[in-house]
PDB file of N, CA, C, O and CB in Angstrom:
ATOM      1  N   UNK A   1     -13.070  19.637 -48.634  1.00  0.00           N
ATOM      2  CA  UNK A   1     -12.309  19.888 -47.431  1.00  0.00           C
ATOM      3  C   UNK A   1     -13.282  19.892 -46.242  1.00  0.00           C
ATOM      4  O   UNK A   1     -14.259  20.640 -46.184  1.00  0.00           O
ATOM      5  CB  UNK A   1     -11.523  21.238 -47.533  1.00  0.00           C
ATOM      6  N   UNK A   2     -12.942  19.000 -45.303  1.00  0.00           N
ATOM      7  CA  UNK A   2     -13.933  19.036 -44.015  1.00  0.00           C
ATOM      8  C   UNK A   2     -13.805  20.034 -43.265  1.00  0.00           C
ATOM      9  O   UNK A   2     -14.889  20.068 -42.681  1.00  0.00           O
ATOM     10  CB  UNK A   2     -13.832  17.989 -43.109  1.00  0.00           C
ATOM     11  N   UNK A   3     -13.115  20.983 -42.845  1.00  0.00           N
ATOM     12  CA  UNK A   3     -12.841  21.856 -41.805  1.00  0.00           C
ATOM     13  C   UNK A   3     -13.724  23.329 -42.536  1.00  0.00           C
ATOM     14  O   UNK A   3     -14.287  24.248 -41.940  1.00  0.00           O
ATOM     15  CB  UNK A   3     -10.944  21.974 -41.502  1.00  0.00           C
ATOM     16  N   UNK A   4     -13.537  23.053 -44.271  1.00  0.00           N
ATOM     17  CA  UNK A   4     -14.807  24.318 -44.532  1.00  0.00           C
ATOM     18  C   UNK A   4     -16.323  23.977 -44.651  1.00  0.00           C
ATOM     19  O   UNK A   4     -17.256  24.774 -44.558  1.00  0.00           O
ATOM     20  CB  UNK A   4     -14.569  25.078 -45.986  1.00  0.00           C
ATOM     21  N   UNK A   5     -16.397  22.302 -44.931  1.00  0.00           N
ATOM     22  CA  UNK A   5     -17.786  22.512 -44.635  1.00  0.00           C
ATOM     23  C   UNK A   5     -18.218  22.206 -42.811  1.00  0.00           C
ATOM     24  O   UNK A   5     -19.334  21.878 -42.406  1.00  0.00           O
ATOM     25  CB  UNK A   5     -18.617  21.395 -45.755  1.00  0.00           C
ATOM     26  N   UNK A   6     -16.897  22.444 -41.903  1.00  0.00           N
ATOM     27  CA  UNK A   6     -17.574  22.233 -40.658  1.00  0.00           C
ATOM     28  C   UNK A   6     -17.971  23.727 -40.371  1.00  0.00           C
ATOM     29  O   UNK A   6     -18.854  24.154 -39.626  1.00  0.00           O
ATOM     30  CB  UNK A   6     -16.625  21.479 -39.467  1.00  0.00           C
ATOM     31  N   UNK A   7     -17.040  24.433 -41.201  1.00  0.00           N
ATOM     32  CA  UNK A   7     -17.483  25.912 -40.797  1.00  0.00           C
ATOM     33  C   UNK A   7     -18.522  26.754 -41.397  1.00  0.00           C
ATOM     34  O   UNK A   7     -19.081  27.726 -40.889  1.00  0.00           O
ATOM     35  CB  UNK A   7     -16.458  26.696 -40.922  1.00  0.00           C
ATOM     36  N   UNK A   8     -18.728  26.139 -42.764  1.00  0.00           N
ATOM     37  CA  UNK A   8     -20.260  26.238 -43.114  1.00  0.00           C
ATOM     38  C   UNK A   8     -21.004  26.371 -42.465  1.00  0.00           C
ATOM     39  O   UNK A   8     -21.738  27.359 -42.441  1.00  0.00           O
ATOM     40  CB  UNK A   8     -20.793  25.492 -43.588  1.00  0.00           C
ATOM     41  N   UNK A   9     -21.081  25.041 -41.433  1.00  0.00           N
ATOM     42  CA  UNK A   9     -22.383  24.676 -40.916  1.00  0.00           C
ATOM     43  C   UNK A   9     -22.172  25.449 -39.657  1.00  0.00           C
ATOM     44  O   UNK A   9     -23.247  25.901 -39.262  1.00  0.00           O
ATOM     45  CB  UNK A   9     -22.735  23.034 -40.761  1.00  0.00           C
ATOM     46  N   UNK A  10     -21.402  25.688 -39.069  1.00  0.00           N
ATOM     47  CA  UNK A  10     -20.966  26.889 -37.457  1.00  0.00           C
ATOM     48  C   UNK A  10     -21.646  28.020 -38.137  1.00  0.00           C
ATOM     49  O   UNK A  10     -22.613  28.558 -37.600  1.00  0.00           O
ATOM     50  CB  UNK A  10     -18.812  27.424 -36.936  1.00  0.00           C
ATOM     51  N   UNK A  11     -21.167  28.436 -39.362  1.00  0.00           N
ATOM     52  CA  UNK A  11     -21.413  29.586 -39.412  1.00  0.00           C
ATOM     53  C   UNK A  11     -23.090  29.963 -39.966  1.00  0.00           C
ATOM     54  O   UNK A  11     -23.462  31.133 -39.872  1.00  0.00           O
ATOM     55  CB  UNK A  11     -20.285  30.066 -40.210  1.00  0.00           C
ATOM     56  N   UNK A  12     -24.107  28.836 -40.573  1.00  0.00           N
ATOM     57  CA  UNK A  12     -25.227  28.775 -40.499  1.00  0.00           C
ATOM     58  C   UNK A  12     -25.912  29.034 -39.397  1.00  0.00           C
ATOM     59  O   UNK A  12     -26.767  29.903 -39.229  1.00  0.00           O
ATOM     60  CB  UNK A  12     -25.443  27.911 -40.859  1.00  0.00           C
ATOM     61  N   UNK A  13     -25.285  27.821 -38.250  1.00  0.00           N
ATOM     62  CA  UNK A  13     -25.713  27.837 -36.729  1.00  0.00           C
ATOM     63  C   UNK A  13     -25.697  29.292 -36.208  1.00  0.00           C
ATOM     64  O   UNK A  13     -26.732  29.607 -35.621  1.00  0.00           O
ATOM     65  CB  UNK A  13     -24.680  26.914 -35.783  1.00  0.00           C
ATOM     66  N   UNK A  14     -24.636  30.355 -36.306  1.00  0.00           N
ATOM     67  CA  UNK A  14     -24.715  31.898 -36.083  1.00  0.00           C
ATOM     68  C   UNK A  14     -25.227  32.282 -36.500  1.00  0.00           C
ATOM     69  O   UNK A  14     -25.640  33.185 -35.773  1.00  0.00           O
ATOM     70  CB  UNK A  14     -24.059  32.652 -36.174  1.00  0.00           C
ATOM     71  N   UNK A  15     -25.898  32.345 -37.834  1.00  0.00           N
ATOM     72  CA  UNK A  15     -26.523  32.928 -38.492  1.00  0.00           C
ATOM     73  C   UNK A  15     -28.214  33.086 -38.081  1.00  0.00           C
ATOM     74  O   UNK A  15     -28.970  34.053 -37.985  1.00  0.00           O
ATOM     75  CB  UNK A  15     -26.164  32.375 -39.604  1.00  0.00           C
ATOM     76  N   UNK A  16     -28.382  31.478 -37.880  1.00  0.00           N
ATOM     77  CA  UNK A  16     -29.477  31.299 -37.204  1.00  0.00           C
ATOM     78  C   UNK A  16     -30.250  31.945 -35.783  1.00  0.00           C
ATOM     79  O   UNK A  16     -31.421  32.072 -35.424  1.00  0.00           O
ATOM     80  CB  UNK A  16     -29.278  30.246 -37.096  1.00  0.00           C
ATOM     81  N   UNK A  17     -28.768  32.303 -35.144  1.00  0.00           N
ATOM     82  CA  UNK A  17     -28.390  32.632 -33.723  1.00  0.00           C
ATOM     83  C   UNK A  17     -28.261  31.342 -32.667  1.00  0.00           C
ATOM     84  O   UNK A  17     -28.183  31.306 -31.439  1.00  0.00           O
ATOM     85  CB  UNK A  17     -29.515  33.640 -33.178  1.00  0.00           C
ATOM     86  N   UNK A  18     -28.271  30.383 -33.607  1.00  0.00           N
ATOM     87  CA  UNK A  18     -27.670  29.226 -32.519  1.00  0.00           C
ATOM     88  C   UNK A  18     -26.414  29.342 -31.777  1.00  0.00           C
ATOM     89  O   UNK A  18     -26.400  28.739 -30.704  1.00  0.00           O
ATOM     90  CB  UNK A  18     -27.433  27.970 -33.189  1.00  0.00           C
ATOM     91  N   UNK A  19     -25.333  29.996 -32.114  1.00  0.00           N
ATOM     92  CA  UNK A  19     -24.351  30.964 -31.723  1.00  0.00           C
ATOM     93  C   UNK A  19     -24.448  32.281 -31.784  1.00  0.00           C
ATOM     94  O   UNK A  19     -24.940  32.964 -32.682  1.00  0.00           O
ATOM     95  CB  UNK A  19     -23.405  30.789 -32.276  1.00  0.00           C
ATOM     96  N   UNK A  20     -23.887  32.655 -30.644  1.00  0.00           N
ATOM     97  CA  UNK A  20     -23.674  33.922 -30.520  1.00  0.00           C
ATOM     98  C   UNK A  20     -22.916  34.971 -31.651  1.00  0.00           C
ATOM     99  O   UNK A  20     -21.697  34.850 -31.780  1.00  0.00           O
ATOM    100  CB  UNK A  20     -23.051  33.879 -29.409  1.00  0.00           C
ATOM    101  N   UNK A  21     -23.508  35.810 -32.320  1.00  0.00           N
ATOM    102  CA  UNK A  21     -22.462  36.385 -33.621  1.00  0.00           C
ATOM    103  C   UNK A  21     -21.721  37.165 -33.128  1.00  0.00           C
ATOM    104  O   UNK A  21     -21.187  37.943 -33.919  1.00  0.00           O
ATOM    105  CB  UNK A  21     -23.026  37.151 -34.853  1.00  0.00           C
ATOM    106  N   UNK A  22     -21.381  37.296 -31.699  1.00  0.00           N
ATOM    107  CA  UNK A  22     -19.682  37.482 -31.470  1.00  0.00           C
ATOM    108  C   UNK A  22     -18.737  36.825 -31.279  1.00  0.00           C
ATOM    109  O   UNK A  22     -17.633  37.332 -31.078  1.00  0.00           O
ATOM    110  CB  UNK A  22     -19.337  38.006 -30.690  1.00  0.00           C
ATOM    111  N   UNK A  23     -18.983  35.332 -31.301  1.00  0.00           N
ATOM    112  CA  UNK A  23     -18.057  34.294 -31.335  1.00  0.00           C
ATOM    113  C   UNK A  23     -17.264  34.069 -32.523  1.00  0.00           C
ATOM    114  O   UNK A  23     -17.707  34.092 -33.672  1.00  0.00           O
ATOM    115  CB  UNK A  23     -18.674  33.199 -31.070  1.00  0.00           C
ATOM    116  N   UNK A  24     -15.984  33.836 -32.160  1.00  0.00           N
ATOM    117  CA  UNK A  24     -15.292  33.445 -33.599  1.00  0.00           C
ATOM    118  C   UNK A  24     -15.172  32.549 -33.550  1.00  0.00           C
ATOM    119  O   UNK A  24     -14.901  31.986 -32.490  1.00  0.00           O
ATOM    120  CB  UNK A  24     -14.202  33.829 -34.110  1.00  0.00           C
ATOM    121  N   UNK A  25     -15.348  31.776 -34.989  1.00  0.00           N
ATOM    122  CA  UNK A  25     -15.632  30.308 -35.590  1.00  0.00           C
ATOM    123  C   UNK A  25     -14.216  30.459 -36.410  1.00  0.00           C
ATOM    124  O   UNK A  25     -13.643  31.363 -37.018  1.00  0.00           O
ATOM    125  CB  UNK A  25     -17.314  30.024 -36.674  1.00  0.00           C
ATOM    126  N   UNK A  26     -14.007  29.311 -36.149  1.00  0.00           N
ATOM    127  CA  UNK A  26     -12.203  28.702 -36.324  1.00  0.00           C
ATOM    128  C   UNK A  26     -12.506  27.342 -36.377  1.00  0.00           C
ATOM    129  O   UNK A  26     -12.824  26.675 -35.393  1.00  0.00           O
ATOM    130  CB  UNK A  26     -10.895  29.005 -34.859  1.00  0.00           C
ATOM    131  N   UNK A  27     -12.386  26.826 -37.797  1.00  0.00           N
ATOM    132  CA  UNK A  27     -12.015  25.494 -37.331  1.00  0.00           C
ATOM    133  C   UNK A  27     -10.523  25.036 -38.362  1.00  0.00           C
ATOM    134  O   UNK A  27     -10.209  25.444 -39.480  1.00  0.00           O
ATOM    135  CB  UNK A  27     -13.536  24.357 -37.567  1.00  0.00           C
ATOM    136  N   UNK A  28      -9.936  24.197 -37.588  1.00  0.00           N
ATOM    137  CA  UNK A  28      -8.723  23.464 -38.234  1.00  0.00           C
ATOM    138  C   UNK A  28      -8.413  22.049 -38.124  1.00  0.00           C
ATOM    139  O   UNK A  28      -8.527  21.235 -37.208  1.00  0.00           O
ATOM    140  CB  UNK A  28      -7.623  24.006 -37.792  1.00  0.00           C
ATOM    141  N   UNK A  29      -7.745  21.954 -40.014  1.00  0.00           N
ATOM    142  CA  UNK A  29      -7.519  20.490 -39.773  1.00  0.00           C
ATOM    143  C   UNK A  29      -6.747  20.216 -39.153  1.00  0.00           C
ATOM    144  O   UNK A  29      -5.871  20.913 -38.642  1.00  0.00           O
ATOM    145  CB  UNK A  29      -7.318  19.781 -40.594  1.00  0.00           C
ATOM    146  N   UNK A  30      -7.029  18.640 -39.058  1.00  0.00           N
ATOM    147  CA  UNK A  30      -5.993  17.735 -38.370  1.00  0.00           C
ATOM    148  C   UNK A  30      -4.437  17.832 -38.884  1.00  0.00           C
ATOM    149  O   UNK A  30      -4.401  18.020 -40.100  1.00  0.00           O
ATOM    150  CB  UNK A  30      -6.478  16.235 -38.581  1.00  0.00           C
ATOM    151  N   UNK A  31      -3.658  17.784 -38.516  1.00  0.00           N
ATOM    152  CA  UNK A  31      -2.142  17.630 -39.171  1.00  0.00           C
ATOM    153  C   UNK A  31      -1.881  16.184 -39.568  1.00  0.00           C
ATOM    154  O   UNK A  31      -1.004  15.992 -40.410  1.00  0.00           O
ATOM    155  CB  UNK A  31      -0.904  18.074 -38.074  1.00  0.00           C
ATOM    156  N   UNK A  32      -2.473  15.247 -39.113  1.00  0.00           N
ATOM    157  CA  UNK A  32      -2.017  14.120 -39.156  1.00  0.00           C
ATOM    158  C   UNK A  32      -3.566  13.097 -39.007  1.00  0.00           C
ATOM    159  O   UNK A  32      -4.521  13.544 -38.372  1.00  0.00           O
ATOM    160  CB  UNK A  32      -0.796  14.033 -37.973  1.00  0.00           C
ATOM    161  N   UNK A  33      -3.625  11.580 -39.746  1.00  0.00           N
ATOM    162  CA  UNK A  33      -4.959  10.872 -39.661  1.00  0.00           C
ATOM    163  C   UNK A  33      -4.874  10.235 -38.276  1.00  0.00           C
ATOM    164  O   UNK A  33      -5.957   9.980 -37.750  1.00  0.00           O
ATOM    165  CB  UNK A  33      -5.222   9.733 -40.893  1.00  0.00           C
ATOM    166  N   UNK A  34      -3.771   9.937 -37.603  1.00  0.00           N
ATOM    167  CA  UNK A  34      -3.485   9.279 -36.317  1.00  0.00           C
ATOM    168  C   UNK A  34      -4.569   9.744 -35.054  1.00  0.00           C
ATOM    169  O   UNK A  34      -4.502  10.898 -34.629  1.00  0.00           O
ATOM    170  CB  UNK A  34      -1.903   9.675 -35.932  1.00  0.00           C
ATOM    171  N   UNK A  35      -5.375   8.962 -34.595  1.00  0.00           N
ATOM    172  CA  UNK A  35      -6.102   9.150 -33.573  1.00  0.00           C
ATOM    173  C   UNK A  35      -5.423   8.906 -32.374  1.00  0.00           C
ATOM    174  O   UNK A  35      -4.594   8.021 -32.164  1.00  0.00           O
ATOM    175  CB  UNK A  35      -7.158   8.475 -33.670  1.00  0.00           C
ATOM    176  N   UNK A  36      -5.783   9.648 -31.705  1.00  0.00           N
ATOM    177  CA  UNK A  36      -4.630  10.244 -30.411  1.00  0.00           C
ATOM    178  C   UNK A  36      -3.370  10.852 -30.104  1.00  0.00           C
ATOM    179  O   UNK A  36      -2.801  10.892 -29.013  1.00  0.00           O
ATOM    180  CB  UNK A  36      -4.303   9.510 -29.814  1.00  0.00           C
ATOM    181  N   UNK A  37      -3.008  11.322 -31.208  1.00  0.00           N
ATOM    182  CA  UNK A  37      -1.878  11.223 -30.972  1.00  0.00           C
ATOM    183  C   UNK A  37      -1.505  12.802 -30.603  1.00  0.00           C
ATOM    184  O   UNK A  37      -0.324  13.080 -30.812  1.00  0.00           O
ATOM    185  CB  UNK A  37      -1.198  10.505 -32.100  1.00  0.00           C
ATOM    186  N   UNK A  38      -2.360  13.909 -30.069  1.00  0.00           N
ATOM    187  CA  UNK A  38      -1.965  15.238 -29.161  1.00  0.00           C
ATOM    188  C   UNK A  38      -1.851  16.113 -30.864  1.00  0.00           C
ATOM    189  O   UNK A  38      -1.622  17.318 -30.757  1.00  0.00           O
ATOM    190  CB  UNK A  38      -0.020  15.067 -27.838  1.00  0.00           C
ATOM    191  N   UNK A  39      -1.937  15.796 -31.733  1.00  0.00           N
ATOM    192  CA  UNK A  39      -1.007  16.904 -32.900  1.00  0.00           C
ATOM    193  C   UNK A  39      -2.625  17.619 -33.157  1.00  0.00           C
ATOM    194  O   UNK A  39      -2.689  18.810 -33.461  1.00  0.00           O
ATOM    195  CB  UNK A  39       0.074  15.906 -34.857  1.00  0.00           C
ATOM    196  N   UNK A  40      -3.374  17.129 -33.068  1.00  0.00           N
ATOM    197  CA  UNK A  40      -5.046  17.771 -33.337  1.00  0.00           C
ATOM    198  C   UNK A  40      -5.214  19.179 -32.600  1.00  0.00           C
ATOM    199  O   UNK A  40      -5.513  20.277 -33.071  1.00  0.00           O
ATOM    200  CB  UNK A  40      -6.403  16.630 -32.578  1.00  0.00           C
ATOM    201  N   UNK A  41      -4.851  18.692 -30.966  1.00  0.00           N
ATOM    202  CA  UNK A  41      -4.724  19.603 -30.161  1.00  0.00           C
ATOM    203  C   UNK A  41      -3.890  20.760 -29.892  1.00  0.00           C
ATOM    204  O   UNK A  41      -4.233  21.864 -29.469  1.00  0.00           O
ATOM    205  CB  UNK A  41      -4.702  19.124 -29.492  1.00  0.00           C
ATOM    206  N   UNK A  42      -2.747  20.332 -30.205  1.00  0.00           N
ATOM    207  CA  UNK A  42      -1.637  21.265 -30.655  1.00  0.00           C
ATOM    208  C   UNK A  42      -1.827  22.475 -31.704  1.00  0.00           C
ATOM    209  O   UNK A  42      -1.662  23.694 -31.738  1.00  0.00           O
ATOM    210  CB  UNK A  42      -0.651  20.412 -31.231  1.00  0.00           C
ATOM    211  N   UNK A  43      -2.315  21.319 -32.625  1.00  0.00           N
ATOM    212  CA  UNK A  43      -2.527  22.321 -33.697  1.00  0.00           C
ATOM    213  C   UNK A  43      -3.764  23.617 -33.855  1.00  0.00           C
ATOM    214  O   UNK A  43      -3.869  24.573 -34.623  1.00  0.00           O
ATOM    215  CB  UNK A  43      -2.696  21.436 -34.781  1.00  0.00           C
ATOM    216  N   UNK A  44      -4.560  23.122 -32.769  1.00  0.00           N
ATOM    217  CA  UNK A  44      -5.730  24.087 -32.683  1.00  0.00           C
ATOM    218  C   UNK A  44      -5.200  25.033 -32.341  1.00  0.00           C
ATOM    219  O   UNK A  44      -5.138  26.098 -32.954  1.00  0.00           O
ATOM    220  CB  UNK A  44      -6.826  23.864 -31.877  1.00  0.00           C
ATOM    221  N   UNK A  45      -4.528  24.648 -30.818  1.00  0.00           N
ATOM    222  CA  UNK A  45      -4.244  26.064 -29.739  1.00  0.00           C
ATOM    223  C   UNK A  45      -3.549  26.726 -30.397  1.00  0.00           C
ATOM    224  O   UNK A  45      -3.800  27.930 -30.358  1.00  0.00           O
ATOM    225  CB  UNK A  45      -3.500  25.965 -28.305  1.00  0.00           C
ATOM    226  N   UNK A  46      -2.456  26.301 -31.229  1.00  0.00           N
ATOM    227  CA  UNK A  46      -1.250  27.103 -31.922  1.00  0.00           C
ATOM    228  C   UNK A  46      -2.493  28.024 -32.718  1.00  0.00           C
ATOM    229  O   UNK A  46      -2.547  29.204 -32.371  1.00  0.00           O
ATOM    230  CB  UNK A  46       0.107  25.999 -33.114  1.00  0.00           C
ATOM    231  N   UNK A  47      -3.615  27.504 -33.888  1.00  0.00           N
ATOM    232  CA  UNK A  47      -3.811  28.378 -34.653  1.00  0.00           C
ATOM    233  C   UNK A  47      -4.451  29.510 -33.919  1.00  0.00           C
ATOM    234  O   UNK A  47      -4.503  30.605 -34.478  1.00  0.00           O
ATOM    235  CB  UNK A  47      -4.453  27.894 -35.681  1.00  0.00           C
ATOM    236  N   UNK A  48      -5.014  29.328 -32.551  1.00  0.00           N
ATOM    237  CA  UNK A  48      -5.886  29.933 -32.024  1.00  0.00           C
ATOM    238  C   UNK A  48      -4.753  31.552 -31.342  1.00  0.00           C
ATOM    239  O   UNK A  48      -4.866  32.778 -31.365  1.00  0.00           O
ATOM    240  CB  UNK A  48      -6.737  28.707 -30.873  1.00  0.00           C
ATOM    241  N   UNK A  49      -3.632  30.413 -30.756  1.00  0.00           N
ATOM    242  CA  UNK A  49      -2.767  31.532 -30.733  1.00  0.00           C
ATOM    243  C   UNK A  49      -2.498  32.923 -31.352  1.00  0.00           C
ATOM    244  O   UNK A  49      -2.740  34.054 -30.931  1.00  0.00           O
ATOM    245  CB  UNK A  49      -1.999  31.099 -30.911  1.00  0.00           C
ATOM    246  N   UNK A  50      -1.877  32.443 -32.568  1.00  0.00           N
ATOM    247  CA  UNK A  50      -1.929  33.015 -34.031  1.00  0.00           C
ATOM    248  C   UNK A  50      -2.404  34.153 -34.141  1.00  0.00           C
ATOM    249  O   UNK A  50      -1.942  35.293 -34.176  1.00  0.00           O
ATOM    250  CB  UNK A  50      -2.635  32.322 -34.927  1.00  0.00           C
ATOM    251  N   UNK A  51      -3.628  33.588 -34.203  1.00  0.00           N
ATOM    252  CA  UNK A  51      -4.879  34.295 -34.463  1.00  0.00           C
ATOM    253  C   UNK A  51      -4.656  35.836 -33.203  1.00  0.00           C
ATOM    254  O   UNK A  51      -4.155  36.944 -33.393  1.00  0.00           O
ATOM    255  CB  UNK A  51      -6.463  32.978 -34.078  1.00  0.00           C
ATOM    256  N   UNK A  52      -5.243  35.260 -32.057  1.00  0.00           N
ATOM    257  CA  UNK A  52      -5.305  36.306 -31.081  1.00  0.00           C
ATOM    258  C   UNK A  52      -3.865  37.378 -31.166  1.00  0.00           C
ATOM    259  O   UNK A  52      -3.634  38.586 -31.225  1.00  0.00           O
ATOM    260  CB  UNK A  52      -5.456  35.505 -29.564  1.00  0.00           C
ATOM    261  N   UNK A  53      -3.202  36.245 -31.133  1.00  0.00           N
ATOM    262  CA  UNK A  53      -1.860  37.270 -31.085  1.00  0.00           C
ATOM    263  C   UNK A  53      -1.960  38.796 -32.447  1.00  0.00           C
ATOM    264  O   UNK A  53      -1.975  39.992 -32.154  1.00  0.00           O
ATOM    265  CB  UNK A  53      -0.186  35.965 -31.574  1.00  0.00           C
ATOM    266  N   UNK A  54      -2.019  38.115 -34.067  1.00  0.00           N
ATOM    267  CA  UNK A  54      -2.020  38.765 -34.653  1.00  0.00           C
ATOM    268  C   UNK A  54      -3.518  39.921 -34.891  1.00  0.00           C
ATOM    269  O   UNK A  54      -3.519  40.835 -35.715  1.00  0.00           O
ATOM    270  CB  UNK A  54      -1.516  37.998 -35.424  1.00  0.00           C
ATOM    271  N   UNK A  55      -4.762  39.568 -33.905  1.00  0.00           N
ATOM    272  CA  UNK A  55      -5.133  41.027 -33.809  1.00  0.00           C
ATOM    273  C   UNK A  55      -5.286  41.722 -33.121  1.00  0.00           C
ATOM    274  O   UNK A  55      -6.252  42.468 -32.962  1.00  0.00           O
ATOM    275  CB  UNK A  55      -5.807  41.340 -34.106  1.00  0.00           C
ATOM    276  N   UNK A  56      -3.519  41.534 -32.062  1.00  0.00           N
ATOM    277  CA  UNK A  56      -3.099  42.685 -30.848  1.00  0.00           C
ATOM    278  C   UNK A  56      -1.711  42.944 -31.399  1.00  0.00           C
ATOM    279  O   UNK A  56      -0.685  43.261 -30.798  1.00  0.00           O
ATOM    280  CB  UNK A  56      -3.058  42.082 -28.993  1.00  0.00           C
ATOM    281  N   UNK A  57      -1.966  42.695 -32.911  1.00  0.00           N
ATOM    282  CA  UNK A  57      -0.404  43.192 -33.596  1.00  0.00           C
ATOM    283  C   UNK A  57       0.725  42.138 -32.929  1.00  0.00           C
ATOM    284  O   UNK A  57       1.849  42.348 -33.384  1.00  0.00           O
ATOM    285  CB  UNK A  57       0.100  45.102 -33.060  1.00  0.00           C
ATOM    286  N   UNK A  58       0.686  41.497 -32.350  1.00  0.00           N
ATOM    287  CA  UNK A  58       1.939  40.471 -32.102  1.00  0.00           C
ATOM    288  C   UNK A  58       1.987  39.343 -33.715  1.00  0.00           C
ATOM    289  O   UNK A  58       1.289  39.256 -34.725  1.00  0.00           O
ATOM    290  CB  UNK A  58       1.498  39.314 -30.294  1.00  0.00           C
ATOM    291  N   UNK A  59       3.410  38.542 -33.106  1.00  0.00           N
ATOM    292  CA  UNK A  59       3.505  37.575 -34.177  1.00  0.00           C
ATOM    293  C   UNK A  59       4.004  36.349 -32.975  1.00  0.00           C
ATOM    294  O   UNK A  59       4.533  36.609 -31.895  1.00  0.00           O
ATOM    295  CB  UNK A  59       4.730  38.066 -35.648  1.00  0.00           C
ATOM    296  N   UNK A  60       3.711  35.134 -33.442  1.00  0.00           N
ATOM    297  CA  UNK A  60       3.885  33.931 -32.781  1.00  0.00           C
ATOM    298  C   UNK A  60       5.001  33.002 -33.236  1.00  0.00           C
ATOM    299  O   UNK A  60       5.180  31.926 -32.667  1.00  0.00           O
ATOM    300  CB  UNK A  60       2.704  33.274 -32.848  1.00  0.00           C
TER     301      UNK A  60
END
């Protein structure tokens, strides 16, 4: 799966302190192989949403 070994390697890079270790590392796949077509982007913000929302106790 590409999206865990991209986060492997993010999360080496923190480790290292090439990132900051208060940053959260998120990565997500693509929904679809289609280049350009907005669903990549979509799909990030939504998970990113998600995310924030559910650790201020909301749901999305």
């Amino acid at each position: 799966m590409k999206t865990q070994y991209l986060l492997t390697e993010l999360e080496l890079r923190q480790a290292k302190g090439y990132i900051d270790k208060d940053v959260f590392l998120l990565t997500v796949e693509d929904p679809k192989q289609d280049v350009g077509s907005g669903g990549a982007t979509i799909n990030a913000l939504l998970t990113v949403a998600e995310y924030i929302s559910a650790q201020r106790g909301y749901n999305v």
